[in-house]
N, C-alpha and C positions, 0 to 999 in steps of 0.2 A: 504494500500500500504506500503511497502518494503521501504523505504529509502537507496539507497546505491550512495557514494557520491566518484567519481573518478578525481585528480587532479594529473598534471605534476608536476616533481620535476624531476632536469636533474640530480643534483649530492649529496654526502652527506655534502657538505659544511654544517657547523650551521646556516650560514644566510638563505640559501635557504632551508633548511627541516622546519624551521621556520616560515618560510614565509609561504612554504607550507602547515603547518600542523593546520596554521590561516586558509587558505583559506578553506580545507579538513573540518575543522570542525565550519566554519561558519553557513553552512544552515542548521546545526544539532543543533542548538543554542549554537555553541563555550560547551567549557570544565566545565564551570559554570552551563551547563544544567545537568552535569552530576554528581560532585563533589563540594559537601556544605563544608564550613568551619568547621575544628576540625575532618571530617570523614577519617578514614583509606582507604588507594586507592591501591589495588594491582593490579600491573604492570607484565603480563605472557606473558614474549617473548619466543620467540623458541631459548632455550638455548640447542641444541641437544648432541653437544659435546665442547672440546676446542679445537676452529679453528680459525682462524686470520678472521677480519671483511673481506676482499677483497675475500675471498672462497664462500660467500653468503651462510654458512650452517647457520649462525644464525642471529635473528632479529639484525640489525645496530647498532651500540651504540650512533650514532646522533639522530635516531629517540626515537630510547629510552628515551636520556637524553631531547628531547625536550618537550616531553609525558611529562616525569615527571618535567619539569619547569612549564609546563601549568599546575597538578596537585598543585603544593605548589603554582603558584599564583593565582589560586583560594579556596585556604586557606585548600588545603589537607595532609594528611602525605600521601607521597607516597613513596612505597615498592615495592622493585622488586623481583620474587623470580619463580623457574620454578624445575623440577625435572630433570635432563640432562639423556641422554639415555645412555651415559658413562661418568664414572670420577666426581669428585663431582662440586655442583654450583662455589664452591670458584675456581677453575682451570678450568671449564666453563668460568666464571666471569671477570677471572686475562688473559686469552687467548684471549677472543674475544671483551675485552677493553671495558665489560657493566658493571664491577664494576666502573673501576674506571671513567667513564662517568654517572653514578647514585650518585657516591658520590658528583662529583663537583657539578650536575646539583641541590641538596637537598637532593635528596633520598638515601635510605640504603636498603642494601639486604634484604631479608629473606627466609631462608633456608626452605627446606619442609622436613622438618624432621620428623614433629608429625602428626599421622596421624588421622581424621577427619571420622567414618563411616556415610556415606549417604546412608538414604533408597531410593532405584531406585525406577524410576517410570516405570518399563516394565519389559523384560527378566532379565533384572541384579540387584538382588533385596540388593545388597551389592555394594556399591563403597568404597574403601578408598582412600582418598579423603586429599590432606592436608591442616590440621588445618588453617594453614595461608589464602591457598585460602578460605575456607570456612566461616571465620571469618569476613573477611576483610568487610566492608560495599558496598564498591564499587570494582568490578574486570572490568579491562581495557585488552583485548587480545591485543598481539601485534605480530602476527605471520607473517614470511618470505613465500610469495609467493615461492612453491616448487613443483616441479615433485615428487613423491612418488612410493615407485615401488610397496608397497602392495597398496595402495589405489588410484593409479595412481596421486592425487594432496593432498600436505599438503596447508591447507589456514587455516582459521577460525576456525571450529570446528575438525580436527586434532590435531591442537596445543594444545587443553583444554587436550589433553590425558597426557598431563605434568604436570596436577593438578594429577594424579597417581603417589602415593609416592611407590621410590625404587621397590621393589623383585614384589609388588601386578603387577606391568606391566606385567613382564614376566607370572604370574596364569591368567591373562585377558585373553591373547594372547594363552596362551594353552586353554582354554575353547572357547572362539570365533576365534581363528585364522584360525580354518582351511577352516569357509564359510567366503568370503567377505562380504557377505550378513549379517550377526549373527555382522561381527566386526566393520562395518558400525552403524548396530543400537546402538552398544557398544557406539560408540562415541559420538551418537544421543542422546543417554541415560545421557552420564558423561556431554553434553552442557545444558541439561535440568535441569538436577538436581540441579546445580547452575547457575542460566544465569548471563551472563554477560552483563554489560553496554555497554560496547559499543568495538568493534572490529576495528582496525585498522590497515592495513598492509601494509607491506615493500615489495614494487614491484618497486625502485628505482634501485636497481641490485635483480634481481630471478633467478631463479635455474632450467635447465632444464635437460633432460637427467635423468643418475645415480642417480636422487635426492632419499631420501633426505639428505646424506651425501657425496656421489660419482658424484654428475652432475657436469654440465659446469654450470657458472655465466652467465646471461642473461641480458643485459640490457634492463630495460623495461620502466625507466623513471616517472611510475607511484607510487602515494599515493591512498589504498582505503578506505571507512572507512563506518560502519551504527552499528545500533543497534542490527541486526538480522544474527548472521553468517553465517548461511546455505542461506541468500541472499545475504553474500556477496561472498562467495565461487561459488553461480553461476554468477555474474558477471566476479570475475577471473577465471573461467574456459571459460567464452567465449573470454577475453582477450585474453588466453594462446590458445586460438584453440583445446581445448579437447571437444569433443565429448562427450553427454550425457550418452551414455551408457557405455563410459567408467568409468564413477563414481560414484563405490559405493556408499559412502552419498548421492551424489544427485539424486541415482534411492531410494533408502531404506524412505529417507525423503518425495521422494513424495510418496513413497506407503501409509507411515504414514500418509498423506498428511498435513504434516508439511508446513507452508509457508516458500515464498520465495525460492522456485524450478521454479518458468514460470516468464519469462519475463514481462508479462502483472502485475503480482503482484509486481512490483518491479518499484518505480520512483527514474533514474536516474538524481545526478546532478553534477555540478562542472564545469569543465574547455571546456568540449566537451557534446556534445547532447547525442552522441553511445560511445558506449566504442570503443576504439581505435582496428584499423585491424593491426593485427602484424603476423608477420610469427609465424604458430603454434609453440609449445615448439615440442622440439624432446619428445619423451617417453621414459620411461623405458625399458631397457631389458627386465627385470625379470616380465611383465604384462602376465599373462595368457589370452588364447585365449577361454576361458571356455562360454566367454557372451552369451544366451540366449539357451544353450544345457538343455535338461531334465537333471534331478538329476543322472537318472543309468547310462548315458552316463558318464558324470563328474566323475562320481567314476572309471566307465572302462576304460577311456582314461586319468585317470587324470596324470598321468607317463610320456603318450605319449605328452599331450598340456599343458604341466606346465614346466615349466623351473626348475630347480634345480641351489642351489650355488655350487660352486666348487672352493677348493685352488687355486690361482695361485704362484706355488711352489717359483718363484725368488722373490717375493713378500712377503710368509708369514715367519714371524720368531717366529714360532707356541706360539705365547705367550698367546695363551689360551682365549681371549678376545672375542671371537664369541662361542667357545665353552661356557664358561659361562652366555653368553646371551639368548643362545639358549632355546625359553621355553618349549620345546618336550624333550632337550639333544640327538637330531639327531646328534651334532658333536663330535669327538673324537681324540684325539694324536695317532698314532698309527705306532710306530717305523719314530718317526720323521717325518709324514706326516700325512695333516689334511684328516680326511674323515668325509662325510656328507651321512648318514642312510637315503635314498629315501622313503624308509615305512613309517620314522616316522617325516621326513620332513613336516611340516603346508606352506610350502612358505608363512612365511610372512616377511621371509627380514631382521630380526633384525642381524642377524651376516654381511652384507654388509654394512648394514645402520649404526653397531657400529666400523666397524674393522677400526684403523685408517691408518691401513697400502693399506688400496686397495687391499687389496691379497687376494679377491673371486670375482671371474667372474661367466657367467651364462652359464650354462648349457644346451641345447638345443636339444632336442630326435631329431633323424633322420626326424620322421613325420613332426615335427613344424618347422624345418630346410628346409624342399621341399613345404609347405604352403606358407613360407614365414613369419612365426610369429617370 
């Protein structure tokens, strides 16, 4: 059985994420079960971009700094360090208030600058990987409960895709982007290759909608936590009301049959018996409507039931930041206005999910417009 362990936390006060985060990892035998004295403990939150803590694009800097008291006092050097999807960790860091709540709480950055090759264990027979995560003795996930608009939820094993250092993101994303399916086990692959200890996530304000840099902030009250992320991503996906066949990972994991996809494999504990009923999250625009068509269909209609990004003209100030994310180079300047190449389009999101400005909306063919998608 699964261990995943769900407790309330109303606010990000320090008394109370503290309180919480005793309670959270009591019946997993506390922080001690997991981190020995003298060992190195890297701390990966979802440092996605630099956003103010109350936007909920990145892990909290209370829960962070609490992680890592509970790491130094049980006698670890604890590091925090994550690759950001734009702009570098130090203005990630200096923006979203998790440096300077890592330094007071013990801990210190570290950067993922050097990169680590791991031999996959499946289709991706090359990861690079950074040195830091890879080193480290013990890695801690700390990722922000999120609506995602390629993968429909960022949780637990989404987040590890931030052990992917700099440019190798974008060569991922063009070689598995353009099946959901292929960029699913992608991720399956990067959580296996180095497991982590233990997962813990920030579902005290979540993200729903536009996620995972465009949604609303959600208040959901909850801390989750286990040893197993693809069990705990299915617990938060039944919190959040998502639907199983909307998630890639968790149809690709069971195909694998990876544990920790069925409820019955999974003993819930903490503050409540069920995970709590909450009104679903809103979804993404940008989710395609493609779930369970044969292959030649997907290819023929893929135009008609796939949303497309598109500038929103009062919004962009073409400063080029989706163009160069883009790992196809479907986007372009051209005479002062952005345009996006529908041939060579992968939908997978990274110019919405990086533009800081919100200036790409989704696009919608006439067909998926009269469906209702």
């Amino acid at each position: 059985m699964e261990k995943v362990v769900f407790v309330q936390c109303a606010s990000y006060t320090p008394d109370q994420v503290a309180d919480a985060l005793e309670r959270l990892l009591t019946p997993l035998g506390g922080m001690a079960n997991y981190v020995r004295p003298g060992q190195k403990v890297l701390l990966k939150p979802n440092m996605l971009a630099a956003r103010l803590p109350e936007e909920a694009v990145t892990t909290h800097p209370a829960l962070v700094a609490c992680v890592v008291r509970a790491v130094v006092a049980a006698g670890g050097e604890a590091l925090v360090g994550d690759s950001p999807g734009i702009g570098s960790m130090a203005r990630v860091g200096e923006k979203s208030g998790i440096r300077e709540a890592v330094e007071a709480a013990g801990g210190r950055m570290a950067a993922f600058d050097e990169i680590c090759v791991v031999e996959g264990i499946g289709t991706f027979r090359r990861l690079d990987l950074a040195r830091t995560y890879c080193e480290a003795d013990v890695v801690i996930n700390l990722p922000k409960l999120k609506t995602h608009e390629m993968m429909t939820l960022t949780c637990g094993v989404k987040n590890l895709y931030g052990a992917v250092v700099g440019a190798a993101k974008a060569g991922l994303h063009l070689t598995a982007g353009r099946s959901k399916e292929l960029f699913a086990g992608l991720l399956l692959e990067i959580a296996q290759a180095r497991p982590v200890a233990l997962t813990i996530v920030d579902g005290i304000t979540a993200m729903e909608g536009n996620g995972p840099n465009s949604g609303t902030p959600r208040s959901l009250g909850l801390l989750l936590a286990g040893e197993n992320p693809i069990a705990v991503d299915t617990v938060a996906a039944r919190i959040a009301g998502i639907p199983p066949e909307l998630l890639p990972v968790e149809r690709e994991a069971r195909r694998r049959g990876l544990p920790g996809t069925e409820f019955d494999q999974i003993q819930l504990c903490g503050d409540l018996l069920l995970p709590p009923v909450v009104q679903p999250f809103r979804l993404p625009e940008g989710l395609d409507v493609q779930f369970g068509l044969p292959g030649f269909l997907k290819v023929l209609l893929r135009n008609q039931l796939t949303p497309l990004p598109e500038a929103i003209e009062k919004n962009c100030v073409l400063c080029g930041i989706c163009r160069d994310a883009c790992p196809p180079q479907a986007i372009t300047l051209q005479k002062n206005a952005l345009k996006v190449n529908s041939g060579r389009c992968i939908r997978c999101w990274c110019c919405r999910e990086l533009c800081p400005h919100h200036a790409l909306k989704v696009k919608k063919s006439l067909l998926l417009r009269m469906i209702g998608g």
